[in-house]
LONU-999976 format. One line per field, with one value per residue: x, y, z of N, C-alpha, C in turn. Coordinates in steps of 0.2 Angstrom, whole numbers. Layout:
N
nc1 = X  ... $
nc2 = Y  ... $
nc3 = Z  ... $
cac1 = X  ... $
cac2 = Y  ... $
cac3 = Z  ... $
cc1 = X  ... $
cc2 = Y  ... $
cc3 = Z  ... $
END
This chain:
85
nc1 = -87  -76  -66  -54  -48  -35  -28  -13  -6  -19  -16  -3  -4  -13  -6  2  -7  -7  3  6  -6  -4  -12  -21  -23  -35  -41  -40  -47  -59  -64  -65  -74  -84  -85  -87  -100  -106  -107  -113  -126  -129  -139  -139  -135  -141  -130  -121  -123  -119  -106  -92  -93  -94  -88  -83  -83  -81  -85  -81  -77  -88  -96  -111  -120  -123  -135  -145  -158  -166  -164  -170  -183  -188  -188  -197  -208  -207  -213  -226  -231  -232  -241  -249  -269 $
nc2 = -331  -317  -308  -293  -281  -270  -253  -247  -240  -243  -258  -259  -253  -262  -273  -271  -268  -281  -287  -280  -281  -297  -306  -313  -305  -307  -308  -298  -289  -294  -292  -279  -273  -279  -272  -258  -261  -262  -251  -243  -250  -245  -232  -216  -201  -183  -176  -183  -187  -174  -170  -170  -159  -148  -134  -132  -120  -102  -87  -78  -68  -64  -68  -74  -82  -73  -65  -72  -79  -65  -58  -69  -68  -53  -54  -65  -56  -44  -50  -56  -46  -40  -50  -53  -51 $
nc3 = 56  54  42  44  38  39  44  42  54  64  65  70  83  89  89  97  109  111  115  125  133  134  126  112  94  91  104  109  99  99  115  113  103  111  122  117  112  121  127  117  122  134  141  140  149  146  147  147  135  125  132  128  119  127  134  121  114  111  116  113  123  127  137  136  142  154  161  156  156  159  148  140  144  140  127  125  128  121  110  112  111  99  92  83  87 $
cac1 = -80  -75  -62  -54  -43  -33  -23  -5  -7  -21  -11  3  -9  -16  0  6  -10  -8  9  5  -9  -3  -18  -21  -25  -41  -44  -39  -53  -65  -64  -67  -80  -90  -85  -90  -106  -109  -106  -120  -133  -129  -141  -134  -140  -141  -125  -116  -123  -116  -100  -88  -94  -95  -84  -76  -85  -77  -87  -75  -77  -96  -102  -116  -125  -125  -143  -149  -166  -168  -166  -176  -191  -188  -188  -203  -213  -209  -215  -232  -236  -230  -243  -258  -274 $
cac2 = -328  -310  -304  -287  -275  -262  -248  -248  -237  -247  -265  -258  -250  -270  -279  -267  -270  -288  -288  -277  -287  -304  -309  -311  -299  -309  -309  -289  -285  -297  -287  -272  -274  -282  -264  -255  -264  -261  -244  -242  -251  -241  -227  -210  -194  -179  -172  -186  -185  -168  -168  -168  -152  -143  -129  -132  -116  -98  -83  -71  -63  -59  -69  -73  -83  -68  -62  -76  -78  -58  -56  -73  -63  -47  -56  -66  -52  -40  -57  -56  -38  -41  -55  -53  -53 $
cac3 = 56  50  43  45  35  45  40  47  61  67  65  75  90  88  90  104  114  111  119  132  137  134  121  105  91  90  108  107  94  104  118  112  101  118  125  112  110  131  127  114  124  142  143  143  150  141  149  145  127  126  137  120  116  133  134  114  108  114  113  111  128  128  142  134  148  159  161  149  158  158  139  136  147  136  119  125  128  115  104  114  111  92  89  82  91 $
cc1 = -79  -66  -60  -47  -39  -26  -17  -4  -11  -18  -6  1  -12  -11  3  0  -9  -3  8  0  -9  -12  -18  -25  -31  -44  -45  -47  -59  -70  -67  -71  -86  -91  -89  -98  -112  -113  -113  -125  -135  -134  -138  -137  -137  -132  -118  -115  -119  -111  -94  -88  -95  -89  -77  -78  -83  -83  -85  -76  -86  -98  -109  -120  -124  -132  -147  -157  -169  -169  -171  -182  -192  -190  -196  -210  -211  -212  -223  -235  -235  -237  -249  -263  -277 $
cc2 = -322  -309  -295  -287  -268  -259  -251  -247  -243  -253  -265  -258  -260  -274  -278  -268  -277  -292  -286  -281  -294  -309  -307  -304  -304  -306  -299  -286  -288  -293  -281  -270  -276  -275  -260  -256  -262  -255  -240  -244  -247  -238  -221  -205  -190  -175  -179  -188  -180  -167  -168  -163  -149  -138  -129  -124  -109  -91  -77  -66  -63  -61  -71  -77  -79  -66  -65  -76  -71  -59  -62  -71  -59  -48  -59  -59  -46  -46  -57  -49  -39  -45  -53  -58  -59 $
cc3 = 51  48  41  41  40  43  45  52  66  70  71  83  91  92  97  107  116  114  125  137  136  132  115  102  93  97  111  104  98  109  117  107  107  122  122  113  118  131  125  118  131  138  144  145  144  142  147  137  121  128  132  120  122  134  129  112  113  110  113  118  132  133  141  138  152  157  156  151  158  149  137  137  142  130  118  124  124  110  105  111  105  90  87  85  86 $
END
């Protein structure tokens, strides 16, 4: 048996599920921790690793995947002519 601490917020958000779903808090936390715990053990791809952060960050305009393969060419091969033999 565990018990739990829960700010106010939570508590509320708690009690209002537990009505809405006609179940206890306990059967509430149950729940959802079994979710949770699903959640963790699925497999995820890389796209679904990442998909939070897809299109958060703004690059002011630039475009900067236009011609990204071009300049990654460009940069490799100035690196190659750079290297010592």
């Amino acid at each position: 048996m565990a018990n739990v601490r829960l700010d106010i917020r939570t508590e509320t958000a708690l009690k209002r599920l537990s009505v809405r779903r006609g179940q206890t808090r306990s059967e509430v936390i149950r729940e959802a921790i079994t979710r949770l715990a699903d959640e963790e053990a699925a497999p995820r791809s890389a796209y679904q690793q990442l998909e939070a952060f897809i299109g958060t960050v703004d690059s002011g305009g630039k475009q900067l995947s236009t011609d990204t393969g071009k300049r990654l060419s460009e940069l490799l091969k100035r690196t190659v002519r750079c290297a010592p033999s």
